[in-house]
C-alpha positions as CSV (number, residue, x, y, z in Angstrom):
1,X,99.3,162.5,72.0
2,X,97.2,160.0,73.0
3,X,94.5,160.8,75.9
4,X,94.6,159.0,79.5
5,X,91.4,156.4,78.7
6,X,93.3,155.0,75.7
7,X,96.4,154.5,78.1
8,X,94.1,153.0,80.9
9,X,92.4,150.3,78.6
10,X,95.5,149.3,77.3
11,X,97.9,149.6,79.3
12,X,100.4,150.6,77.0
13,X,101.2,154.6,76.7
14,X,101.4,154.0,73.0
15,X,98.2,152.8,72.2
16,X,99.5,149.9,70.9
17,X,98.1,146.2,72.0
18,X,100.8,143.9,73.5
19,X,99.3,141.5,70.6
20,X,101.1,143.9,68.0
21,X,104.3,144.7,69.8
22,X,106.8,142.1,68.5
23,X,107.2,138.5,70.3
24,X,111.2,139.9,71.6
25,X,109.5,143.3,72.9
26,X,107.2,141.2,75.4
27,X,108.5,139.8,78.9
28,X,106.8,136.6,80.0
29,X,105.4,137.0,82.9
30,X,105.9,134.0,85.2
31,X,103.2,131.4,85.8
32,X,102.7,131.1,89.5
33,X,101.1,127.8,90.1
34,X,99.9,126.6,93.7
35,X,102.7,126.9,96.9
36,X,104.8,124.8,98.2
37,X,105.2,120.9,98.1
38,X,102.7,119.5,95.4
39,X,102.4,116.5,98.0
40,X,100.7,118.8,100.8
41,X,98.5,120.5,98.4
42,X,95.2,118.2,99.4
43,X,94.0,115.7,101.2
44,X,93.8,111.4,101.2
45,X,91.2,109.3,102.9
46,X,91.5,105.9,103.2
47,X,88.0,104.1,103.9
48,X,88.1,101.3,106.7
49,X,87.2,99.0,104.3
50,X,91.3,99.5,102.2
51,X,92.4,99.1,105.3
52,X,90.2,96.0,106.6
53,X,91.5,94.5,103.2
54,X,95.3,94.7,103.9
55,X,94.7,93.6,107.6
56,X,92.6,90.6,106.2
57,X,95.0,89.6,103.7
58,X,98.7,90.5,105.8
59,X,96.9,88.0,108.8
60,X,96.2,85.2,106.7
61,X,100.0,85.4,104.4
62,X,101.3,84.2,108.6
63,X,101.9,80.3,109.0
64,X,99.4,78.8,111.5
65,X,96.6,81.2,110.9
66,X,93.8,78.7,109.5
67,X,91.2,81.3,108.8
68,X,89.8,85.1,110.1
69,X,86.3,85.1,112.3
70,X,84.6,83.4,114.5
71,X,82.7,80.3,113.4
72,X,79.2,81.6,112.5
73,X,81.1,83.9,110.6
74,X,83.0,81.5,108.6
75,X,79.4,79.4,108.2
76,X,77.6,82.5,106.9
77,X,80.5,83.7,104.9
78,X,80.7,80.2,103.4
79,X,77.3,79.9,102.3
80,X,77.4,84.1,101.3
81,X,80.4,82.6,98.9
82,X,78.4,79.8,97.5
83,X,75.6,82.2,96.1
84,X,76.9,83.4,92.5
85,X,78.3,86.6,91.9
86,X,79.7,86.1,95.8
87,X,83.4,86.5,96.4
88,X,85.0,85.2,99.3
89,X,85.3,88.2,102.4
90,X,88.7,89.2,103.0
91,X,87.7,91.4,105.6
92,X,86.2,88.7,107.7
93,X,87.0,88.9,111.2
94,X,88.6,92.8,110.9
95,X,87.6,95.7,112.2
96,X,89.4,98.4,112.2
97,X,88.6,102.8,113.4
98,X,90.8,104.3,111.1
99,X,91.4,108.1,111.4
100,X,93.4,111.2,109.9
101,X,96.9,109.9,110.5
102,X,95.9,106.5,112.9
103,X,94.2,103.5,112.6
104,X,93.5,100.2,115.6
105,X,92.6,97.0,114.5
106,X,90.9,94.3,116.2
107,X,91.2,90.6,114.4
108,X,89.8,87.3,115.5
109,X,91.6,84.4,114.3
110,X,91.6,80.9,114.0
111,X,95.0,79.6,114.6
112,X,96.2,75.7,113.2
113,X,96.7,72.5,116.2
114,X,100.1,72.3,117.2
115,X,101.7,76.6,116.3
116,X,102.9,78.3,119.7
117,X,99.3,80.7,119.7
118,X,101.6,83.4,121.0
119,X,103.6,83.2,118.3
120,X,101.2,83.3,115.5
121,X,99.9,86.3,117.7
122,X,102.9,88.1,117.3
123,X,103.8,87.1,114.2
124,X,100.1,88.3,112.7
125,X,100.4,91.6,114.7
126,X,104.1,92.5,113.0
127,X,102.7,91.5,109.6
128,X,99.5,93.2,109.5
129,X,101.3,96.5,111.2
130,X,104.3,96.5,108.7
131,X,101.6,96.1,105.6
132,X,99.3,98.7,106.6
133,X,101.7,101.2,107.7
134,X,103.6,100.6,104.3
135,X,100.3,100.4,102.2
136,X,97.7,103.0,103.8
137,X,101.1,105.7,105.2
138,X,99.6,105.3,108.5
139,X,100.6,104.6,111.7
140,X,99.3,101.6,113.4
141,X,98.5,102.6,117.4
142,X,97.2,98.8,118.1
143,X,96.3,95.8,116.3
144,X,93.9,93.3,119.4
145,X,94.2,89.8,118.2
146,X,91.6,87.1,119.5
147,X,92.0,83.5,119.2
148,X,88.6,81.8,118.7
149,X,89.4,78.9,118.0
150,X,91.8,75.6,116.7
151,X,91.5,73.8,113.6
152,X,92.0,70.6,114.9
153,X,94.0,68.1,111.7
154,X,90.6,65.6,111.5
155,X,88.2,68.3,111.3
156,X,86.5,69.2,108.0
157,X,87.2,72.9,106.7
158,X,83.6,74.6,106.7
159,X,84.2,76.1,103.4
160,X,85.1,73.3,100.7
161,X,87.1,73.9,97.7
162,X,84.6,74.2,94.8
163,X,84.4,71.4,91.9
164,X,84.5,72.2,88.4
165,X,81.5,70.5,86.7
């Protein structure tokens, strides 16, 4: 007979270790892993700057939008491209407050002689909301557009393509 200790450590009446008893004799014990959806277990943030980004880039994909910022902007972002290493600013004229499940956007634009300005307007403000709603999951509560200014057909773009050597 064994005594109540050897029972207690072991767990077994027997004495015996569940390492001895024969693979058929042992019941798996189910493997409980976190609950419910796996999609719900944690939490995303998305930086202003993702969603800057797909703003920038959703604005400028609309016919009759010439460029993003206001003109000293676009003159310090052109020379800011010119130094090596620079990349060109996608999230130039974007701003956005982005929260847990929200985000507002404010973009200044600079819209091509001759488009309807209300409907580049509308058609920026249906791009940039589709893209970031689809992209970032969330939900777009307003998207302020301001027109700066018109690239007239004679002027000079401010930033020139760049020559290979």
């Amino acid at each position: 007979m064994t005594d109540m200790t050897e029972q207690n450590r072991t767990g077994n009446p027997q004495g015996t270790s569940e390492a001895t008893d024969p693979p058929t004799m042992r019941k798996a014990q189910p493997t409980r892993r976190g609950g419910g959806d796996p999609a719900t277990r944690g939490r995303t943030t998305i930086a202003d700057g993702v969603v800057e980004k797909i703003a920038g880039l959703a604005a400028r994909d609309v016919v009759g939008v010439h460029a993003l910022g206001s003109g000293l902007s676009r003159t310090f972002g052109a020379v800011r491209d010119r130094v090596p290493g620079g990349s060109k600013s996608v999230t130039r004229g974007v701003k956005v407050e982005v929260g847990e499940v929200q985000t507002a956007l404010d973009l200044e634009i600079v819209v091509e002689y001759g488009v309807s300005i209300s409907d580049v307007a509308h058609a920026v403000r249906e791009n940039v909301i589709a893209a970031v709603e689809r992209m970032a999951g969330l939900e777009v509560v307003e998207v302020n557009i301001a027109v700066s200014d018109v690239k007239l057909p004679e002027e000079e773009d401010e930033e020139p393509e760049t020559r290979l050597q």
